[in-house]
C-alpha positions as CSV (number, residue, x, y, z in Angstrom):
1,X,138.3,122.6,35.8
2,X,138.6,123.4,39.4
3,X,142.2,122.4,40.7
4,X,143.9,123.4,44.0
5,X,148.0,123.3,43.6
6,X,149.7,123.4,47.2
7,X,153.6,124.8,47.5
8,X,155.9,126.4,50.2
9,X,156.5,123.0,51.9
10,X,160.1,122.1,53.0
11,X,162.7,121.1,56.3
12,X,162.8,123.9,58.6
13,X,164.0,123.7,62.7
14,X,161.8,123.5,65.4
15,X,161.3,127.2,66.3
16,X,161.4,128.1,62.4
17,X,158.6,129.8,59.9
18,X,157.2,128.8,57.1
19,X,154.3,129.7,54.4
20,X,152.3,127.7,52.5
21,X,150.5,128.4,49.5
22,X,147.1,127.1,47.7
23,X,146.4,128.3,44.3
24,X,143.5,127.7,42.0
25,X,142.8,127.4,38.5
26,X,139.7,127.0,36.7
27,X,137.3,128.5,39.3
28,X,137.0,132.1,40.7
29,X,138.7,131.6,44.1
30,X,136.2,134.2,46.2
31,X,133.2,131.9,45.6
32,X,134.8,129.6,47.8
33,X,136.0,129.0,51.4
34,X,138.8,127.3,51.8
35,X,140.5,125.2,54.5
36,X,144.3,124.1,55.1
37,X,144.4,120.2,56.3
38,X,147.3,117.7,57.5
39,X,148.1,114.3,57.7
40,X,150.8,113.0,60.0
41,X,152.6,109.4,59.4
42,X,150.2,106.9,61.0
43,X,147.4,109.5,61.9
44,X,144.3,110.8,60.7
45,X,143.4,114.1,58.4
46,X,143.1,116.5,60.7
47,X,141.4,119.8,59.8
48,X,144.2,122.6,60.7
49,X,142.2,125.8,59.4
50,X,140.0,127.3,56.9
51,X,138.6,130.8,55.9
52,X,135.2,132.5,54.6
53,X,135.3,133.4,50.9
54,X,135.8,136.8,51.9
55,X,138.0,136.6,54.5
56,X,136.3,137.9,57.4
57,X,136.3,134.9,59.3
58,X,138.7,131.8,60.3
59,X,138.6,129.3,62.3
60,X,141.8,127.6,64.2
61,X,142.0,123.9,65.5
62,X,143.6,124.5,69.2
63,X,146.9,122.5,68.3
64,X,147.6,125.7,66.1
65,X,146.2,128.7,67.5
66,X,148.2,131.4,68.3
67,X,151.0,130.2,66.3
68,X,149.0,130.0,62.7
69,X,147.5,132.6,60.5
70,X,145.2,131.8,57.3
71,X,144.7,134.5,54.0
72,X,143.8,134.9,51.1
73,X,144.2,136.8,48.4
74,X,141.4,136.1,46.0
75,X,143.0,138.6,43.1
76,X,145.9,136.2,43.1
77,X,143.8,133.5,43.3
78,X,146.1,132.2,46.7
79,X,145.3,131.4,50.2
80,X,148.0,130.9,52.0
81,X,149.0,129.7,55.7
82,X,151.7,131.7,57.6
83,X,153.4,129.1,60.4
84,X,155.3,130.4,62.8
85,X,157.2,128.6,66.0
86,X,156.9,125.1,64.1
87,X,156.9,121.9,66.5
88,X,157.8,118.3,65.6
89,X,154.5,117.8,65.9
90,X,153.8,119.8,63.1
91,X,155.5,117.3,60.7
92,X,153.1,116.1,58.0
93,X,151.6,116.6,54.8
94,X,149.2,119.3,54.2
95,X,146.2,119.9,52.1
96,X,144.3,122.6,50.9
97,X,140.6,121.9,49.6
98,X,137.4,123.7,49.2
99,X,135.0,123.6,52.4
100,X,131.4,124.0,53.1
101,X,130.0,127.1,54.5
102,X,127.1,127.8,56.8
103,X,124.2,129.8,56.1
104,X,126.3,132.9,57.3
105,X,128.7,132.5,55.2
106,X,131.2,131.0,58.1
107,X,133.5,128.3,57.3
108,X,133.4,124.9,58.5
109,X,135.9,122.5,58.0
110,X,134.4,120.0,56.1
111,X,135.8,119.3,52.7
112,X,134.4,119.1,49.7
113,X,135.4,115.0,48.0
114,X,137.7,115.4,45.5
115,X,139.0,118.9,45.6
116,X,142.7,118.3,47.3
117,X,145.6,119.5,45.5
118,X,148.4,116.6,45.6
119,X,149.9,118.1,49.0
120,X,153.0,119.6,50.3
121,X,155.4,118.1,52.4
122,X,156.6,119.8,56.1
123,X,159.0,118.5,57.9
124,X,160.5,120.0,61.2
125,X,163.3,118.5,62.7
126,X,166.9,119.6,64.2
């Protein structure tokens, strides 16, 4: 069955890196895009990113451009998001979920019901 697993969340200080991961089982991953979410206390799901199935294009919400970077590597079944120069702001929990695509093959970040993984947690804070 398809299942999305999200890791790499933790505390880190404003200023700090992290990288999350999203790994699937029970589907091949490259017929799929994919797209990286969050949910801050007392605010709504907010798309963050996603990417094409193969890669070639991403798309950014403007509260992260510039300071995050979407992958994949569909042999390991992972995409992962690379976040550098974390804010405060940043704090939340964040989801990974298969999106829809348009007819060229560009991702949109619009999520398929029922494919989150359970979420990891990101917390930055001094």
């Amino acid at each position: 069955q398809l299942q999305l697993v999200e890791s790499g969340g933790g505390l880190v200080q404003p200023g700090g890196s992290l990288r999350l991961s999203c790994a699937a089982s029970g589907f091949t991953l490259d017929y799929y895009a994919i797209g990286w979410f969050r949910q801050a206390p007392g605010k709504e799901r907010e798309g963050i990113s996603c990417i094409s199935r193969s890669g070639g294009s991403t798309n950014y919400a403007d509260s992260v451009k510039g300071r995050f970077t979407i992958s994949r590597d569909n042999a390991k079944k992972t995409v992962y998001l690379q976040m550098n120069s974390l804010k405060p702001e940043d704090t939340a929990v964040y989801y990974c979920a298969v999106v829809l695509v348009s007819v060229q093959a560009m991702c949109v970040m619009r999520p398929v019901q029922g494919s989150w993984g359970q979420g990891t947690q990101v917390t930055v804070s001094s």
